[in-house]
C-alpha positions as CSV (number, residue, x, y, z in Angstrom):
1,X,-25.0,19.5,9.0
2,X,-22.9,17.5,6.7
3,X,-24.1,14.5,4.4
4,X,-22.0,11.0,6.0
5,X,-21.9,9.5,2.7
6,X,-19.9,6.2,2.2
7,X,-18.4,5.2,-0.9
8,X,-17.3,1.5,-2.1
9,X,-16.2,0.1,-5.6
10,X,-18.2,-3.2,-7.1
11,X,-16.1,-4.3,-10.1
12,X,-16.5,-1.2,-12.2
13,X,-18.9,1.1,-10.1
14,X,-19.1,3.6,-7.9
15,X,-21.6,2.8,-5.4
16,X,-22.4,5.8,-3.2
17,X,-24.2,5.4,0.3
18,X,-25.7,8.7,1.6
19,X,-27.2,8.4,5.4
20,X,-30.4,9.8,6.8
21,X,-31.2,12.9,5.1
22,X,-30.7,14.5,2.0
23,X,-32.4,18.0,2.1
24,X,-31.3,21.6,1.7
25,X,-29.0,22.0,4.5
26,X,-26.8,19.2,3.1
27,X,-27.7,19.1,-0.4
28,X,-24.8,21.6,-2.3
29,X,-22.2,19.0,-0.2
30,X,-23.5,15.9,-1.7
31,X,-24.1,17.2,-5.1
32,X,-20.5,18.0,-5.1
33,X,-19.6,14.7,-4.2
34,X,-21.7,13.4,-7.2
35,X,-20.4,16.3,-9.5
36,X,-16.7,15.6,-8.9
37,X,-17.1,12.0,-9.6
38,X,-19.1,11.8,-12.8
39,X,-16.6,15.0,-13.7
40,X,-13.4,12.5,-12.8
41,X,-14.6,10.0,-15.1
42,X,-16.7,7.9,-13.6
43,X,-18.7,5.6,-15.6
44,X,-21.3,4.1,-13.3
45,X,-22.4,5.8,-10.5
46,X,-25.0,3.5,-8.1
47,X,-26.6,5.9,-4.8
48,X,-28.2,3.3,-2.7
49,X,-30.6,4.7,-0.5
50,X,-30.7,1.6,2.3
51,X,-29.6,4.2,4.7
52,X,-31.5,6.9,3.7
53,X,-34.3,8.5,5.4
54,X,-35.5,11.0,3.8
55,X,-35.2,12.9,0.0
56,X,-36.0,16.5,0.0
57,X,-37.2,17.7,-4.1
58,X,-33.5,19.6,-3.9
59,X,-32.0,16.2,-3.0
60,X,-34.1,14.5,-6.3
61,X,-33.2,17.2,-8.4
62,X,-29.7,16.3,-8.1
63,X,-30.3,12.7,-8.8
64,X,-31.8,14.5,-11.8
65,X,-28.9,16.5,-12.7
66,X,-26.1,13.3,-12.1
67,X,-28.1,11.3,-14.2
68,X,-28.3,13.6,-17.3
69,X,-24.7,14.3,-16.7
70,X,-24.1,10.7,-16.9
71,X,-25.8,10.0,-19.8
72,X,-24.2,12.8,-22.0
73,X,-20.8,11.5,-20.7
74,X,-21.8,7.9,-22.2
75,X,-22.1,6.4,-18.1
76,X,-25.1,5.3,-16.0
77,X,-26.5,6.3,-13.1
78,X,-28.6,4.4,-11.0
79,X,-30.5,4.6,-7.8
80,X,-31.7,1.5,-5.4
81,X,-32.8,0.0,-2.5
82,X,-35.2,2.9,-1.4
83,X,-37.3,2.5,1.4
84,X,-41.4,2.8,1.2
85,X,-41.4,6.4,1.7
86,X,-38.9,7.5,-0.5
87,X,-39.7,5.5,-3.8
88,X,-43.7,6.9,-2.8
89,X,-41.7,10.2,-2.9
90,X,-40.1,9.5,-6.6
91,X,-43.5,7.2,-7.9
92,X,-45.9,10.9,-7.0
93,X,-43.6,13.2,-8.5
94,X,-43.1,11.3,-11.4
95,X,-39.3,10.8,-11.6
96,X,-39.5,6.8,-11.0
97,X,-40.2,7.0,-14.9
98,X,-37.3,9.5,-16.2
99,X,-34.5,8.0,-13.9
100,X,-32.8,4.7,-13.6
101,X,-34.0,3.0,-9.9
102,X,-33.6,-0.6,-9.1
103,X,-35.2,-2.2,-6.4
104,X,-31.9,-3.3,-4.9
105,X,-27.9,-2.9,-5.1
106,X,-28.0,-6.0,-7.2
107,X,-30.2,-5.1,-8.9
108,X,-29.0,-1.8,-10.0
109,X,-25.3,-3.6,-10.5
110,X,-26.4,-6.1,-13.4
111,X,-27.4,-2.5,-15.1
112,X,-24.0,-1.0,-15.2
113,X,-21.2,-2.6,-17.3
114,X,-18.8,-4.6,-15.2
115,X,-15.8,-4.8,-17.4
């Protein structure tokens, strides 16, 4: 099963909207996606996760992986607008406090440099 992820542009980021699930059978896809951008040159990379049901620990190890790529690249990378169950998901495991999450879209968008 493939990832549906939809991508829009807000001044100067990337804002990347994955849908329902992000586990292990789609995972490699979307971490290409993610990959190819940050390795193209994008600056500021925003996932929002208001359409996203579910994170597997693959799916927040790439948000792991993006966002150290990021930083050594000089962007940002920034996740938002997760529901309950996810930021539960990222608050247990610990990762709320070594990556970037907003609470929503705008949020995440006055992090990332707009000129």
């Amino acid at each position: 099963m493939t990832v549906n992820v939809k991508e829009d542009r807000v001044g100067q980021a990337l804002v990347l909207l994955p849908e329902g699930r992000l586990d292990s059978v789609n995972i490699a896809e979307f971490q290409a996606l993610v990959t190819g951008h940050i390795d193209a040159g994008e600056n500021s990379v925003i996932v929002d996760f208001s359409d996203l049901d579910y994170i597997s620990s693959a799916g927040i190890r790439v948000m792991q992986l993006a966002t150290e790529a990021q930083k050594k690249s000089g962007g940002r990378f920034v996740l938002c607008a997760m529901n309950d169950n996810i930021s539960n998901v990222f608050r247990i495991t610990g990762f709320d406090r070594i990556l970037d999450i907003a609470d929503t879209l705008q949020d995440a968008l006055a992090r990332v440099p707009q000129s």
